[in-house]
ZAMARMI-951069 format. One line per 8 residues: their letters; for each residue x, y, z of C-alpha. Coordinates in steps of 0.2 Angstrom, whole numbers, plus 2048, in hexadecimal, padded with zeros to 3 digits. Example, Ala and Ser with C-alpha at 12.3 -4.5 7.8 and 13.67 -1.06 7.14 Angstrom:
2
as = 83E/7EA/827  844/7FB/824
***
This chain:
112
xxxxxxxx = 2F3/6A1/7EC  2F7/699/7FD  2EB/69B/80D  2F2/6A3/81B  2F7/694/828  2EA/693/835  2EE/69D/844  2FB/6A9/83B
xxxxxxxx = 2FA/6B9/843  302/6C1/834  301/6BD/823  303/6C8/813  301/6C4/801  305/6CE/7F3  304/6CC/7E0  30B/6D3/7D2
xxxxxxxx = 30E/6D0/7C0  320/6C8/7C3  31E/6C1/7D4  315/6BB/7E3  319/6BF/7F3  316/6B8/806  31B/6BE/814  317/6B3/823
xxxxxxxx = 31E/6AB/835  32E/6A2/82F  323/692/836  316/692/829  325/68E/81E  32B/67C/81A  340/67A/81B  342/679/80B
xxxxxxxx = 336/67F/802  339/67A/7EC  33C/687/7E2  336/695/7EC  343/6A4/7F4  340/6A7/806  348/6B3/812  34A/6AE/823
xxxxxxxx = 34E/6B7/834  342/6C6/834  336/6CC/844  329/6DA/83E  327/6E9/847  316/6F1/848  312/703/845  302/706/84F
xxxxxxxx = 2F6/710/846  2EA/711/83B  2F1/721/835  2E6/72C/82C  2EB/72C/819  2EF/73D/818  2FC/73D/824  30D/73D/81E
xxxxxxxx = 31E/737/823  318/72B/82E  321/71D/829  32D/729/822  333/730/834  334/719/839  33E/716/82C  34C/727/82B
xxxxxxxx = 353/71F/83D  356/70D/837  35C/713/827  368/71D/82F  36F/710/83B  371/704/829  363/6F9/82D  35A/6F1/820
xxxxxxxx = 347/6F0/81F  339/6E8/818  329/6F1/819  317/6EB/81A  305/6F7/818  2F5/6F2/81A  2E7/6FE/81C  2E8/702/82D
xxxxxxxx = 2FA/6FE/832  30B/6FD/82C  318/6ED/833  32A/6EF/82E  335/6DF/82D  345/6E0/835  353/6D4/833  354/6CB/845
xxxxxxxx = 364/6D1/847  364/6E0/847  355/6E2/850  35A/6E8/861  366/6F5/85A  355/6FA/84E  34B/6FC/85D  359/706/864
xxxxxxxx = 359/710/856  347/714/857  346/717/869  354/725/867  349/72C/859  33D/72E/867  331/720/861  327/716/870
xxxxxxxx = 329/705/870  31A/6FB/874  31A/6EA/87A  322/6DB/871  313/6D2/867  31C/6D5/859  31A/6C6/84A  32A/6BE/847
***
């Protein structure tokens, strides 16, 4: 299992029977790394909670709007907050999206 790279402000692993996952800042990657698929170009957008588990919909009503303008998602829990990874091109016209959903945009300290 690899360690997070020191100073990483984001940093998620998850294991599986078939597969290992990382997502990370695209500069805790190497160029090319052998033998290992990687997915460049994503910024994450953080859901500010926590939210309390027995809400519902929360993600729910932050996804509907990107799914509805065809943008494509990755999406990230941990206990107390969710981060969707959007593709970094279409992340102005997902902001939009959301911002005519009438979510509130919050700063830009967004992991990329």
């Amino acid at each position: 299992m690899p360690a997070p790279a020191p100073n990483s402000e984001f940093y998620c692993v998850t294991r599986t029977t078939t597969e290992l996952s990382i997502v990370c800042p695209e500069n805790n990657i190497g160029a090319n790394p052998d033998g290992i698929a990687v997915e460049r170009g994503w910024r994450a957008v953080k859901l500010e909670g926590p939210f309390p588990f027995s809400l519902t919909g929360v993600l729910a009503s932050f996804l509907q709007p990107l799914s509805a303008a065809k943008i494509a998602i990755f999406a990230v829990s941990t206990f107390d907050t969710d981060y969707v990874l959007i593709k970094e091109v279409d992340l102005q016209p997902a902001l939009r999206a959301l911002e005519s959903a009438g979510h509130e945009l919050v700063g830009e300290g967004t992991p990329s």
